[in-house]
Every structure is written in structure tokens, then in C-alpha cells.
Phi, psi and omega in degrees: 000137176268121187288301179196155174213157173260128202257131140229159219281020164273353211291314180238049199039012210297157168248040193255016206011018172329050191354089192270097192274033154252140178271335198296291200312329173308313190257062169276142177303162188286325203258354137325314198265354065068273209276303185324302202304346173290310190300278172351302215256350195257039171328306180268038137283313188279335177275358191087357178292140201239012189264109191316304215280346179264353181265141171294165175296324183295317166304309165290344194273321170296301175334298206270324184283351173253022165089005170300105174263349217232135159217133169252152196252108170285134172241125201231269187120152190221099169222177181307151118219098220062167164262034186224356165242149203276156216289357199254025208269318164292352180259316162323305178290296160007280172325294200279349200266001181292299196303314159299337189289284170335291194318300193288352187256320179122155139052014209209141170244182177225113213277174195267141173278134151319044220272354177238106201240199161305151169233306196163177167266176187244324155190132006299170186265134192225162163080207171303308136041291189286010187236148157318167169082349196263169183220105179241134200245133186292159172307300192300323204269328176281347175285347199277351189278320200294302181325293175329292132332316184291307177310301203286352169283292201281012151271000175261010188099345197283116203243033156213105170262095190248161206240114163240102180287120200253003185230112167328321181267026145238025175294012180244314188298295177322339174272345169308278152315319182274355164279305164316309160315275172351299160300327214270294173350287234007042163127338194261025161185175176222149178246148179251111155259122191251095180297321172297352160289318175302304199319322212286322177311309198263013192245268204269000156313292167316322176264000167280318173284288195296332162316328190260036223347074183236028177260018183262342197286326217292132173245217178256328202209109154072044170256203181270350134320300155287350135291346167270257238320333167296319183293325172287317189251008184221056210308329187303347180267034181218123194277051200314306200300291187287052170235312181313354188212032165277149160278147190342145140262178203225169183275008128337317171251010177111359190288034224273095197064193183052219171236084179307335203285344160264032175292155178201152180303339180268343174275332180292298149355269161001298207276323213272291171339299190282000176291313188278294204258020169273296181313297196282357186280325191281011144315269194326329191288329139280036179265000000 
């Protein structure tokens, strides 16, 4: 493996401006330097890393000239849920399961996660809003964040920019946005809205917990769905031990309907599974 090289930049176009201060090295055949600028810039091909924000520039930029086309924008949100799951619960998830979508789809990185979305008001506190822990953003400022990113992919080569939403109460923006590119766009890159991760919770998740006669646990919030799924990819943002001897909690604590207390990681599992491979077949379906 070749560590390191000096590329200069007539040889491939590069866009690393990198500096070949050797005449030897200037008349290296063209498919040499070539071969340095993979070595230099493609790290996470060889290690599996799929996180925009651990790659150097020169690497994303060998990345996107080696066929990375794809980037997804994990959006998660820091709000209450309950009081047995910790307020990051979305982002966390967001995160790891953008990075299994990539890994199964190919050619794709995963952008720094969204962690400050709509919430609620501020005033009055309104929603998640009315409980500590939450963190809320005016609508205009998250659509105007997304854009932004999004506008900063696709002008670096990435001609699929996707929105993976991990919270139901902005999922009206995003679809919004991602029309809005599009238009902007007029053909020479695409925004994605990826619906079907979400979707996928309140349909055959939600019918897999009941199958396993688990439909009075199922609610809206903090319920034993989003508390297994928290438990599969992360248990530490789950405050498992006092959730095991809590009495029914109520929407008084954040609960909204249903039962956390019979969650478990193996339950989480399940969901987490149909999320990523709900995501990567309607990825694929559009490359």
C-alpha cells in the first residue's frame, strides 16, 4: 500500500493542488499518480468508514472522482422521551443506522447529524417544548440549514443528496426541501427525501410488536417501540434498570400512550433491520 505521494496537478486533473516538486516524479506515467491520488485520498475505501466529517479533503474529493455519488443528511432532534430514554435519542440513532444504509447501498458517505430541529414554541412552550431537555429551532431556520448543506454537497460533486429523517414532526419540511432542490437543481443533482425509513415504524414494525401480542405497549412517544430501537443501537441512552420496576408512565412524563417496560434489544432489532433495508432497497431503487 502506498502511504504517501506527491501528485502534480497536470498529471489527472487533480483537485488536490498538491505540489510535485521532483522532475523525476513530474514524468511518473499519468495512471501512477493516478493510482497515489486513490491511495492518498480513499481511506475510508479501505477502512469502511463512511463518515464525511473523519475524512480529510483531499479524501473526499478522491472519494467523489472514484464514484462516491451519494451522500446522506442524518436528521435526528434532541427532545424529551420520557423519563427513561436520554434527550439525544435521535440523533444517536439517526447516525448509526445512516452509516448501515451507506455501508448496504455502496458509493455513499454520511454527513455530521441534525441534532437541532422544530420542536415546539418557545412562547409559549408548546409540544416536546414543555419539558426540559428539549432543543427548538424556528421552521425557517431548519429549512434554511438543510438547503444549505445540501446546496454544499452538490456543489462538491455529490448528485444524490438524501434526507433521512428520524422524527415525525418534520418530515413536511423535508419534503418540502427536497422539492425545492430539485427545482433548483434542474436536473444536474437530486435531493432525496427517504421516506420509507420512517415509514416503516408505524406500519410493519408496528405490526411485528403486535404479532408478538405487544399491541397495547405500542403508542406514539417513548413507547416500547422507540424504546426497543434505542436499546438495539445504543442501551446506554436507556435508563433500563429504573424503567424495569417504574410504574405504567403517563403523558404527564412524556409517555404518549402505549408501554416502554416491555422493551428489549431483540425487539429493537426487528425495527432497526426493516429501517436499514426499507432505506437501502429505496435508495438503490433509484441509482
Amino acid at each position: 500500500m502506498i502511504n504517501y505521494f506527491f501528485i502534480h496537478p497536470s498529471c489527472i486533473d487533480c483537485p488536490t493542488e498538491l505540489f510535485c516538486p521532483s522532475d523525476v516524479l513530474r514524468r511518473l506515467p499519468r495512471w501512477v499518480c493516478g493510482f497515489a491520488l486513490v491511495s492518498v485520498g480513499c481511506a475510508h475505501a479501505q477502512t469502511g468508514n463512511v463518515d464525511f466529517a473523519r475524512l480529510t479533503w483531499p479524501e473526499v474529493a478522491a472519494a467523489v472522482r472514484s464514484g462516491t455519488d451519494t451522500i446522506i443528511i442524518p436528521i435526528g432532534g434532541t427532545e424529551q422521551s420520557g423519563p427513561y430514554i436520554a434527550v439525544g435519542k435521535h440523533n444517536v440513532r439517526a447516525e448509526a443506522l445512516a452509516r448501515r444504509i451507506a455501508q448496504g447501498v455502496g458509493h455513499t458517505l454520511v454527513a455530521p447529524v441534525v441534532a437541532y430541529v422544530p420542536e415546539g414554541g418557545t412562547n409559549p412552550r408548546t409540544s416536546h417544548m414543555r419539558f426540559p431537555g428539549t432543543i427548538s429551532i424556528p421552521p425557517a431556520a431548519f429549512t434554511g440549514l438543510l438547503e444549505g448543506a445540501a446546496e454544499s454537497f452538490h456543489v462538491q460533486g455529490f448528485r444524490r443528496v438524501v434526507f433521512l429523517g428520524d422524527h415525525g414532526g418534520y418530515l413536511s419540511y423535508l419534503k418540502a426541501v427536497t422539492a425545492h432542490l430539485n427545482h433548483e437543481w434542474h436536473g444536474s443533482g437530486q435531493a432525496i427525501f427517504l421516506g420509507a425509513y420512517y415509514d416503516v415504524i408505524g406500519t410493519q414494525y408496528a405490526a411485528a410488536l403486535r404479532a408478538r401480542g405487544l399491541g397495547a405497549a405500542v403508542g406514539k412517544h417513548a413507547d416500547v417501540s422507540d424504546t426497543s430501537l434505542m436499546l438495539a443501537v445504543d442501551p446506554s441512552m436507556v435508563r433500563e434498570e429504573a424503567l424495569r420496576h417504574a410504574a405504567l408512565p403517563n403523558a404527564a412524563q412524556g409517555v404518549y400512550g402505549g408501554d416502554p417496560r416491555p422493551a428489549t434489544a431483540e425487539l429493537g432489532r426487528i425495527g432497526t433491520n426493516m429501517q436499514v433495508q426499507a432505506a437501502i432497497d429505496a435508495l438503490k431503487g433509484t441509482r
